[in-house]
TORKOL-4160 file (C-alpha; in steps of 0.2 Angstrom, whole numbers, padded with zeros to 4 digits, m for minus):
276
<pt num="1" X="0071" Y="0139" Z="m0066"/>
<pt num="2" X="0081" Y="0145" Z="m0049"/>
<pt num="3" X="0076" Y="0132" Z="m0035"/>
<pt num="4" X="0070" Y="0141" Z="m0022"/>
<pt num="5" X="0078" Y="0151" Z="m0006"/>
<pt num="6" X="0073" Y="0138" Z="0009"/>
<pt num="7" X="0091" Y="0141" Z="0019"/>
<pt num="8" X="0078" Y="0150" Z="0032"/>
<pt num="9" X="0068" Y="0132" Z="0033"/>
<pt num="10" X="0082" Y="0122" Z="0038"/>
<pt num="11" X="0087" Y="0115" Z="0055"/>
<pt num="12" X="0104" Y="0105" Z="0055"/>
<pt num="13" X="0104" Y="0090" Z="0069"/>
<pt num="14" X="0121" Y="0082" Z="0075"/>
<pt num="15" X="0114" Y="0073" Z="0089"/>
<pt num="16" X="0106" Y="0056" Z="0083"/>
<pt num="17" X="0096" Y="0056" Z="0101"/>
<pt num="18" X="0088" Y="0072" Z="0096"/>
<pt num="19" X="0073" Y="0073" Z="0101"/>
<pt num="20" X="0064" Y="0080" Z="0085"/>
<pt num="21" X="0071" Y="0066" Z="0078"/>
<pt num="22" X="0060" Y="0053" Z="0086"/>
<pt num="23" X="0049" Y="0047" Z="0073"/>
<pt num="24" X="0063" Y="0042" Z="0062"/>
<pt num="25" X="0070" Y="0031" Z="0076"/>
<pt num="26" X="0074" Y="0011" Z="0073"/>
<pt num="27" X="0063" Y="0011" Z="0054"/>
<pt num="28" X="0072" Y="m0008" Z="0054"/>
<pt num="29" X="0060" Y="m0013" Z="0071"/>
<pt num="30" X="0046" Y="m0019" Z="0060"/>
<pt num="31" X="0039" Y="m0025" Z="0078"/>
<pt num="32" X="0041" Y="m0008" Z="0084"/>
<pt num="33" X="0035" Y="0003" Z="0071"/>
<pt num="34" X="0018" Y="m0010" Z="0067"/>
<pt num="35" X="0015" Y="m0002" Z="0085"/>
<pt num="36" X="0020" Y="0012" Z="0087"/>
<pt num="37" X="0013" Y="0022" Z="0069"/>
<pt num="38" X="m0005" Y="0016" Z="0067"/>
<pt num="39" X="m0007" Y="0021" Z="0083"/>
<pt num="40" X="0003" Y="0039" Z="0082"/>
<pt num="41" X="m0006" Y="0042" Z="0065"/>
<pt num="42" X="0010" Y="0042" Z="0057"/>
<pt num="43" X="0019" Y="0034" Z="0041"/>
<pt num="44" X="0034" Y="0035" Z="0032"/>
<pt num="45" X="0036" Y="0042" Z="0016"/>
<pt num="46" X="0054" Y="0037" Z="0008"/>
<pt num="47" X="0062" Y="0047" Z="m0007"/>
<pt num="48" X="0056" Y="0061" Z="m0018"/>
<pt num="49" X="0041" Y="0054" Z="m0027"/>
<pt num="50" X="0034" Y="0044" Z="m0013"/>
<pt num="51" X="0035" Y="0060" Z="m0002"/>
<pt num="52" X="0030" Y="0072" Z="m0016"/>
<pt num="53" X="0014" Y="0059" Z="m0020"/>
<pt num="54" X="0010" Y="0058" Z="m0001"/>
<pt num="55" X="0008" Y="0077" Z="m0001"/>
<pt num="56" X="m0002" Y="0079" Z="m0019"/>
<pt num="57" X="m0017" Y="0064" Z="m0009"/>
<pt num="58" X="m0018" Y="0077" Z="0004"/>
<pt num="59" X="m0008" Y="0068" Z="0019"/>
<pt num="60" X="0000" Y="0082" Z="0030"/>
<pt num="61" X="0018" Y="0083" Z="0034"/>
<pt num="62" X="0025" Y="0080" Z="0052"/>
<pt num="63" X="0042" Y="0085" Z="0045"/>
<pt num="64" X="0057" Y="0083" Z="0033"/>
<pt num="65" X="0074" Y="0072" Z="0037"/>
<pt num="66" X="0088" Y="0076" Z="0022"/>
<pt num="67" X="0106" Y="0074" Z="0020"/>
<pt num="68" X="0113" Y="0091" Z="0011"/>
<pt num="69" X="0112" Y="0086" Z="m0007"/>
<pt num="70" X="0094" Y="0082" Z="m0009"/>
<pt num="71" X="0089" Y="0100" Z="0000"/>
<pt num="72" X="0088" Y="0107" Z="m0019"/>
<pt num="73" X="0079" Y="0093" Z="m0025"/>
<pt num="74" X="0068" Y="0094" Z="m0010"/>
<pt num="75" X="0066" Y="0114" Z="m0010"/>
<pt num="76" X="0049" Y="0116" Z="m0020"/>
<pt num="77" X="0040" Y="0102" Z="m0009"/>
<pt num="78" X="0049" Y="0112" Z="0008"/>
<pt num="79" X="0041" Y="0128" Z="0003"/>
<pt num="80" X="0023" Y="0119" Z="0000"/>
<pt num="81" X="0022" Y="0114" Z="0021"/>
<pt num="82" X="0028" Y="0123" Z="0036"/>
<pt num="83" X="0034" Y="0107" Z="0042"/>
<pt num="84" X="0051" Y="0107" Z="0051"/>
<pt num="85" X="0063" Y="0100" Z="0041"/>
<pt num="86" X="0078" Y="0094" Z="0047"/>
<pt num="87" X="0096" Y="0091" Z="0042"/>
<pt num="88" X="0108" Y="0078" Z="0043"/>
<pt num="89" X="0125" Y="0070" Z="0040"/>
<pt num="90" X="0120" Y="0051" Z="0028"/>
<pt num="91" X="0130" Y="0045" Z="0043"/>
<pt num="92" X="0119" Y="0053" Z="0057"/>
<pt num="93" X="0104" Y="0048" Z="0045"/>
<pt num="94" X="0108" Y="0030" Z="0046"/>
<pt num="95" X="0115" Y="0029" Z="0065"/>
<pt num="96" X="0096" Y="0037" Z="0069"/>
<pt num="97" X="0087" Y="0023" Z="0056"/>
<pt num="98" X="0096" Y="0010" Z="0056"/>
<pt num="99" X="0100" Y="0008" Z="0039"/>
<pt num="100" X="0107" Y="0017" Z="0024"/>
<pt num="101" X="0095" Y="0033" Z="0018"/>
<pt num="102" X="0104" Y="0031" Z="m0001"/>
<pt num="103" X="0087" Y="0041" Z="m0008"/>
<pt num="104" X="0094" Y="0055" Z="0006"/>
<pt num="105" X="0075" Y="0062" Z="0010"/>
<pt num="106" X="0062" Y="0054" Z="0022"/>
<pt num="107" X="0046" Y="0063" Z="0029"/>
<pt num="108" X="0038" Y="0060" Z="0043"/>
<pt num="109" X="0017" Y="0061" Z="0037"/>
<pt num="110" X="0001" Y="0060" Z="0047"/>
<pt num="111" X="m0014" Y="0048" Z="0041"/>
<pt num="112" X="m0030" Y="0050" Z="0037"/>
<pt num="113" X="m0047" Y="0043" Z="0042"/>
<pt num="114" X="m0048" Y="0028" Z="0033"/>
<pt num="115" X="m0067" Y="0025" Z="0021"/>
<pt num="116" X="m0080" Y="0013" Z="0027"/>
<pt num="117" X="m0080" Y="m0002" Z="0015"/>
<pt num="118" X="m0097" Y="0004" Z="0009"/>
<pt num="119" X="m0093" Y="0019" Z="0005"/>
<pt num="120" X="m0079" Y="0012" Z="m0008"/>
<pt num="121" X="m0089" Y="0000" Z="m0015"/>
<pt num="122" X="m0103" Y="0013" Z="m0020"/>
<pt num="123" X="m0095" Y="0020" Z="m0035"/>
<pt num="124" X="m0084" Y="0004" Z="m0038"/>
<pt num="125" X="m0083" Y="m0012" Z="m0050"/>
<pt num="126" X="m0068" Y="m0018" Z="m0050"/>
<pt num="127" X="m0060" Y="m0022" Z="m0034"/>
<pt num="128" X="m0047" Y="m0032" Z="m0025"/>
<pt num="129" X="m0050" Y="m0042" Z="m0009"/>
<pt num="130" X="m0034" Y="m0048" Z="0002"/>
<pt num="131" X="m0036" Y="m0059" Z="0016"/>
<pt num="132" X="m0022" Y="m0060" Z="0028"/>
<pt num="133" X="m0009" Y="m0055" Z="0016"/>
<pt num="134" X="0005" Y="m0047" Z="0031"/>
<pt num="135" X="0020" Y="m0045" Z="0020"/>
<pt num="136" X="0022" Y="m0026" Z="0016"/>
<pt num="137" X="0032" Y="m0030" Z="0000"/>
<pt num="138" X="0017" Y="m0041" Z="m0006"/>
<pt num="139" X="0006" Y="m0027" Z="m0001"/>
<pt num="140" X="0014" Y="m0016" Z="m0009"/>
<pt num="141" X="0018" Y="m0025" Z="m0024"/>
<pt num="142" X="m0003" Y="m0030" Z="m0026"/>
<pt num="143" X="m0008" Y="m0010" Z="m0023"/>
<pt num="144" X="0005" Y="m0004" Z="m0038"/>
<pt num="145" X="m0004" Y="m0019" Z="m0050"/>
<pt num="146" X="m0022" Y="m0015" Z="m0045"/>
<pt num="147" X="m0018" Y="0004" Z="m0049"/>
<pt num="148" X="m0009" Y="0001" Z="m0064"/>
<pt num="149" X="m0022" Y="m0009" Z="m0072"/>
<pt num="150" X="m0038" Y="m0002" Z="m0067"/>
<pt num="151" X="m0045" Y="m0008" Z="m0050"/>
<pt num="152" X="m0057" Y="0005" Z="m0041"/>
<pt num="153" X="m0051" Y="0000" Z="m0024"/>
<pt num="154" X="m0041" Y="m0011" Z="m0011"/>
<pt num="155" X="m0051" Y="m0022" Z="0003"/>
<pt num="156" X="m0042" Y="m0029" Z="0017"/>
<pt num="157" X="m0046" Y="m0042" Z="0032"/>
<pt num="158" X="m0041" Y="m0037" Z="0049"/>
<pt num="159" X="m0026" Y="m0047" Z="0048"/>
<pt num="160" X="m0020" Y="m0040" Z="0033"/>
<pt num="161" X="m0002" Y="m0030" Z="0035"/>
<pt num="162" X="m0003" Y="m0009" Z="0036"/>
<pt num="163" X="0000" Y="m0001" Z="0018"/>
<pt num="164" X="0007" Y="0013" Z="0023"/>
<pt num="165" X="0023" Y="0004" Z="0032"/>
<pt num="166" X="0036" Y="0012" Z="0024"/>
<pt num="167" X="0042" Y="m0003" Z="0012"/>
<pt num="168" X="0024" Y="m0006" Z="0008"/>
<pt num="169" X="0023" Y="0012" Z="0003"/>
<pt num="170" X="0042" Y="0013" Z="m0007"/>
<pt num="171" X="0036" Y="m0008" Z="m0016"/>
<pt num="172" X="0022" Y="0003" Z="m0022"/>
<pt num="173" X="0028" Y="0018" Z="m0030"/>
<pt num="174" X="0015" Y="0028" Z="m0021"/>
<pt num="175" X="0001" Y="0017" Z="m0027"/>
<pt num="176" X="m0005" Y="0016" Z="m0011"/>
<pt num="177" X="m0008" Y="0034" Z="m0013"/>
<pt num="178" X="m0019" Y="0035" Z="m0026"/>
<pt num="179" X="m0030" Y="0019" Z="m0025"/>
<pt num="180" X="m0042" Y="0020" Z="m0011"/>
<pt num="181" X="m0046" Y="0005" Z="0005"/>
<pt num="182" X="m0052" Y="0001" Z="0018"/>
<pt num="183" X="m0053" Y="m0013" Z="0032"/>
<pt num="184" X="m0067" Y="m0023" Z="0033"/>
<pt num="185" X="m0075" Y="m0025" Z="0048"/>
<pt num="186" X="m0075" Y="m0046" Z="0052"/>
<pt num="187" X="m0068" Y="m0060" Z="0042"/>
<pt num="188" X="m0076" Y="m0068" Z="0035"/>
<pt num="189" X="m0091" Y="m0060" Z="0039"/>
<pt num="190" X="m0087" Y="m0045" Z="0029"/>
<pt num="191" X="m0086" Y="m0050" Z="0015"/>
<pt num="192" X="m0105" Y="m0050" Z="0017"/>
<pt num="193" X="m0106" Y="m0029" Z="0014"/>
<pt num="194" X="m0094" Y="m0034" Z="m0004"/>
<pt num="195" X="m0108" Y="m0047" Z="m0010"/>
<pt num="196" X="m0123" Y="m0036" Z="m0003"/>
<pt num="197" X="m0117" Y="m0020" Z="m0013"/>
<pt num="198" X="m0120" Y="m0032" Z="m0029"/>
<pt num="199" X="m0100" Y="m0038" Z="m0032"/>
<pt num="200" X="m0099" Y="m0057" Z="m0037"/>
<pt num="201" X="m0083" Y="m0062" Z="m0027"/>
<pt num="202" X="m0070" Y="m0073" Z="m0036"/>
<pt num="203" X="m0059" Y="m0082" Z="m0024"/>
<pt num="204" X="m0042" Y="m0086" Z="m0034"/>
<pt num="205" X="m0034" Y="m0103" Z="m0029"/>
<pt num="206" X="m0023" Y="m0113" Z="m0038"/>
<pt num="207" X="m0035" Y="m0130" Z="m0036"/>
<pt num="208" X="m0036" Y="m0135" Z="m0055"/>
<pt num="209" X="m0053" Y="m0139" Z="m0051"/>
<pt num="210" X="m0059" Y="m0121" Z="m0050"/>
<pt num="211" X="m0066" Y="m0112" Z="m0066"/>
<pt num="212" X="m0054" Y="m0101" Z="m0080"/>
<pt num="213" X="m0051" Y="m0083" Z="m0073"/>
<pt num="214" X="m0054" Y="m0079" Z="m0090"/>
<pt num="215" X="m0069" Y="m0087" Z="m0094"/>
<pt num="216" X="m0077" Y="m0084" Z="m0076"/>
<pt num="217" X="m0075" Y="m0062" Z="m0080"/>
<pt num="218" X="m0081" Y="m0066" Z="m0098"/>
<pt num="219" X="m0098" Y="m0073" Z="m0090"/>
<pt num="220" X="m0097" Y="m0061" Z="m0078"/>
<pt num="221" X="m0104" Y="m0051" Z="m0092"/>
<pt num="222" X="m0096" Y="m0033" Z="m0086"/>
<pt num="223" X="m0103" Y="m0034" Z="m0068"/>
<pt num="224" X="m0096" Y="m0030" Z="m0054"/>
<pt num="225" X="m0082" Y="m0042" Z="m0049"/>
<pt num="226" X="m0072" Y="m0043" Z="m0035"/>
<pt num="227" X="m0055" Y="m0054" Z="m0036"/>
<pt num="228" X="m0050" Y="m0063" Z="m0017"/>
<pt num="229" X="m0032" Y="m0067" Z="m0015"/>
<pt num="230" X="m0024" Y="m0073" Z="0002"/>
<pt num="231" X="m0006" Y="m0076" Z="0010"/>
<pt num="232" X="0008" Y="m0079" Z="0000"/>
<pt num="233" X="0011" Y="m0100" Z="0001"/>
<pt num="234" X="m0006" Y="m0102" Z="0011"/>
<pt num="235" X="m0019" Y="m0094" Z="0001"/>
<pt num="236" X="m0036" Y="m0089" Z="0005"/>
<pt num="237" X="m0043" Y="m0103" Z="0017"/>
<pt num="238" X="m0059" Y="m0113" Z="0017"/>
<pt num="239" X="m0069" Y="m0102" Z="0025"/>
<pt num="240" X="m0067" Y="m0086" Z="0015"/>
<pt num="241" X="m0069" Y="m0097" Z="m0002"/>
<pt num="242" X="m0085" Y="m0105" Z="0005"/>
<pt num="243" X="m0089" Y="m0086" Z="0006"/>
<pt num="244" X="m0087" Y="m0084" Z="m0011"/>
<pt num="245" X="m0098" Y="m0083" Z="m0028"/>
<pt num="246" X="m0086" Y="m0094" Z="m0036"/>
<pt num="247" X="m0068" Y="m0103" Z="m0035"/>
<pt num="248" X="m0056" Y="m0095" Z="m0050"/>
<pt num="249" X="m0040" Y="m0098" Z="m0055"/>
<pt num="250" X="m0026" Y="m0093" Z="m0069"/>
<pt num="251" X="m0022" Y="m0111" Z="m0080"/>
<pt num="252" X="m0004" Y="m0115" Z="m0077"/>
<pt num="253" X="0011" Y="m0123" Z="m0088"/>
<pt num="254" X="0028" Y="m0134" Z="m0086"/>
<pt num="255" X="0020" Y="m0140" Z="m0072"/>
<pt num="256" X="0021" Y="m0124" Z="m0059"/>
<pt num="257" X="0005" Y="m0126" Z="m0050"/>
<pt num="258" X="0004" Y="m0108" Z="m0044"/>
<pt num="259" X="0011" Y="m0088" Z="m0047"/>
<pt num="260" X="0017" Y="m0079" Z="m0030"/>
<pt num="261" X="0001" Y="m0069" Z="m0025"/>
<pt num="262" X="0008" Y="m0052" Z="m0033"/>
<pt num="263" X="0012" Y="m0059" Z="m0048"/>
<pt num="264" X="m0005" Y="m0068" Z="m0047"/>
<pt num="265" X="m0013" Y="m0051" Z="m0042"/>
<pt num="266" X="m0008" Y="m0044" Z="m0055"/>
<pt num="267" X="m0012" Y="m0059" Z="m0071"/>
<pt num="268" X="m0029" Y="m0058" Z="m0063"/>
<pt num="269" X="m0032" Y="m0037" Z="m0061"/>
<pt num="270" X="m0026" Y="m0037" Z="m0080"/>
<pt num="271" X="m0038" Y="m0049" Z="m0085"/>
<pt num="272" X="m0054" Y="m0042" Z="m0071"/>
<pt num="273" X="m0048" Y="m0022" Z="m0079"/>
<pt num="274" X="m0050" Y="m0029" Z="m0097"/>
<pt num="275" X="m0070" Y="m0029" Z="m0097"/>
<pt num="276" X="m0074" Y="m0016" Z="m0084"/>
């Protein structure tokens, strides 16, 4: 099948101060863009999947940056949005970002109103709870494992970093698409609105003193769990583990006394997904 005719759609841009191209402007500034796209209801979606998964969950396009090859790849995702979409040199595309576009197709999307943490857990049994987990590669790494085995849906602490930054987004495959979450409200105090909706928290440590993973979900006896990981390095601290049901953690060999927490997050959403 012909790609379609979208010649009419397209805007070439030779001026990397352009003005329509603001929102791709310094992507490198992690400082600048945790400011500056919550705040503007904006994210970045990077490459053909993530932009064409960002579309299918409903997220509106702001507009389109391409370098010329990817514009027939791109065509049938141009002629779903009335989106401006604009084109560029890979060198205009990398002076404007700051680094080297090599998947050729960024978009520009809009966010939408985040759930309330009740309303999630109404229709949920499996879920992952992250406590001040603020590296987006992590992020994105924990959301692509709680999708692909199972989880119902993604809690975060206020301190937690954003999931749609745009590496968290690209780590993820998308994953953050398609698995729902929200904020909670207070920390550790919201973790309160998890046990109140009937959900016995396990809080993952590495302490050898805390119970099997395994044998913990087995007498769990198919309720409704939900798995606490914190920082990479740190963990979860005291006072969200005090706030837990019970201490878990996954037995270790050759003495390594713990998994990074997206490796760990996904040992444990296998074993949590097994008896849902």
């Amino acid at each position: 099948m012909n790609a379609p005719d979208v010649t009419g759609r397209l805007t070439p841009v030779e001026d990397p101060a352009d003005p329509r191209l603001a929102d791709y402007a310094g992507l490198t500034d992690v400082a600048l863009r945790r400011r500056l796209e919550p705040a503007g209801g904006l994210f970045m979606a990077e490459g053909e999947k993530v932009i064409r998964r960002a579309l299918d969950a409903g997220h509106p396009m702001r507009s389109m940056l391409l370098t010329p090859r990817w514009v027939e790849t791109m065509s049938d995702l141009i002629t779903r949005t009335e989106a401006p979409v604009h084109v560029v040199s890979p060198e205009l595309a990398e002076a404007v970002t700051g680094y080297h576009v090599h998947r050729g197709a960024l978009a520009a999307m809009g966010r939408l109103p985040l759930p309330e943490a009740g309303t999630l857990l109404s229709g949920a049994r499996r879920v992952v709870v992250l406590e001040a987990v603020n590296d987006h590669t992590n992020i994105g790494a924990v959301f692509r494992s709680a999708a692909a085995l199972g989880m119902d849906a993604v809690l975060l602490s206020p301190d937690c970093a954003d999931p749609l930054y745009r590496r968290s987004v690209k780590v993820s495959m998308g994953a953050v698409f398609s698995l729902p979450y929200a904020r909670l409200t207070g920390w550790p105090a919201g973790l309160a609105t998890v046990a109140d909706a009937g959900f016995r928290l396990l809080a993952l440590t590495p302490d050898p003193a805390a119970a099997d993973l395994a044998e913990a979900v087995a007498d769990a006896g198919g309720g409704r769990l939900a798995l606490m990981l914190g920082a990479e390095g740190d963990g979860l601290t005291e006072r969200a583990m005090r706030a837990s049901h019970e201490r878990v953690r996954i037995p270790m060999a050759h003495g390594i006394d713990s998994l990074n927490v997206a490796a760990a997050a996904a040992v444990a959403c296998y074993a949590l997904g097994s008896t849902a």
